[in-house]
C-alpha positions in Angstrom: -42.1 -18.1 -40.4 -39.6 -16.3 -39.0 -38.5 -12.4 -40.5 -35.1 -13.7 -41.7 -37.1 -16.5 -43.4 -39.6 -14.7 -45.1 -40.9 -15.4 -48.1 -39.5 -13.2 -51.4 -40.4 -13.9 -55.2 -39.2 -16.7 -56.9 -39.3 -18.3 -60.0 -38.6 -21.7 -59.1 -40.9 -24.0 -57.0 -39.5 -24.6 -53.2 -40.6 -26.7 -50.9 -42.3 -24.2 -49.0 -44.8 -23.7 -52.2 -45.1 -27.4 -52.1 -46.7 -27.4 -48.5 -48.4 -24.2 -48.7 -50.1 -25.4 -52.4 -51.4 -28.8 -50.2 -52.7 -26.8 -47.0 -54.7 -24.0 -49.5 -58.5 -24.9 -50.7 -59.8 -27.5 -53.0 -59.5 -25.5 -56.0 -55.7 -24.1 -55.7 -52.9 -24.2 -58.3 -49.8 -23.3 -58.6 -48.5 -20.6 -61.4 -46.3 -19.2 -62.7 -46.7 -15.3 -63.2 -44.8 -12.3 -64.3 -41.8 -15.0 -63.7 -42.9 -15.6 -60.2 -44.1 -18.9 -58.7 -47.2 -17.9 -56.8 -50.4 -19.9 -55.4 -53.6 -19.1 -56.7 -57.2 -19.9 -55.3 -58.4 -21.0 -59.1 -56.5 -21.2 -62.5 -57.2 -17.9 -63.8 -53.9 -15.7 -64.8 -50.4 -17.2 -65.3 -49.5 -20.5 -66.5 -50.6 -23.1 -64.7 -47.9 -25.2 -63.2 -50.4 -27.9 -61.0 -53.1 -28.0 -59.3 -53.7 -28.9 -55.5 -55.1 -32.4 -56.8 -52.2 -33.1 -58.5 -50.0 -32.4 -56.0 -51.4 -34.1 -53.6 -51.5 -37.4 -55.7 -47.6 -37.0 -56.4 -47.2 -36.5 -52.7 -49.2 -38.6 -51.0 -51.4 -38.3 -47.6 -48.9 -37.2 -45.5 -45.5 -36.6 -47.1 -42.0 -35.6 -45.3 -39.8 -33.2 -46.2 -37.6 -35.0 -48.6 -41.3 -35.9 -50.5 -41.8 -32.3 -50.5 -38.5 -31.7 -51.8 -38.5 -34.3 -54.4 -41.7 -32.9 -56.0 -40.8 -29.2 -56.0 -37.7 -29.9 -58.2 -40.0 -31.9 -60.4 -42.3 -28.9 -60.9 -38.9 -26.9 -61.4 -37.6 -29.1 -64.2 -41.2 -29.2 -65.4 -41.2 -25.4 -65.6 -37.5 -25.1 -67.1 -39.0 -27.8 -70.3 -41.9 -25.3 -71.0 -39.5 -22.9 -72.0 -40.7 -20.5 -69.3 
């Protein structure tokens, strides 16, 4: 990623978060903490907005970018219904 690209906190899901989430370990999720969307290596602190697994099965083995897309703004909305 380039400097005028880099990555700055968030508090909705991009589709950036989408790919990273599906290229980190086994037992990743993405959270939501102190407002911030971030990717953790195991549920822990935060809430919890999906795992890797869970992901994966919404994106499918190799998804393109409109996938990606698609399934960041679901976890979005999904964030926006929990109030948070």
């Amino acid at each position: 990623m380039d400097d005028h690209n880099e990555k700055r906190p968030h508090s909705t899901v991009t589709e950036d978060d989408v790919r990273d989430l599906l290229a980190a370990g086994p037992e990743a999720c993405l959270v939501l903490l102190a407002g911030r969307v971030q990717i953790a290596e195991v549920a822990g602190d935060g809430l919890t907005i999906a795992t890797r697994d869970e992901v994966a099965g919404r994106t499918g083995a190799e998804p393109d970018r409109t996938r990606l897309s698609e399934v960041a703004a679901e976890l979005s909305s999904e964030i926006r219904l929990q109030g948070a």
